[in-house]
Phi, psi and omega in degrees: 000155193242147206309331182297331177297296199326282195311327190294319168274026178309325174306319191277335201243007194294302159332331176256308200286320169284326164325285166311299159260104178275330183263049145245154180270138146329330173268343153283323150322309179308298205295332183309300164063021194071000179299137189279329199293305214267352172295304215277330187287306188303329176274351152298319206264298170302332200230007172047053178229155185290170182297325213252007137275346168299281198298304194292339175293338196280317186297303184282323154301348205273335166296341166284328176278001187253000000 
């Protein structure tokens, strides 16, 4: 699925995404709003891991999920 599907259906997809990252909060999922960028910085910040682990974890959840 491609990122403009994802963001457009943020609502829908707010729920596989706390699955998946569990220490983001609901107000970050809110404040996120499906921006991938602002995705990727926030599971940098929660799990102290770099972007671009960051970025392939985002990648793979988002081909599991279409």
């Amino acid at each position: 699925m491609n990122w403009d599907q994802i963001k457009g259906k943020w609502t829908q997809f707010k729920g596989k995404a706390k699955e998946q990252w569990g220490d983001l909060t609901d107000d970050d999922l809110d404040r996120i709003e499906g921006n991938r960028d602002q995705l990727v910085g926030r599971i940098q910040e929660r799990y102290g891991i770099a972007k671009e682990e960051a970025e392939r974890q985002i990648d793979d959840w988002s081909t599991r999920i279409s």
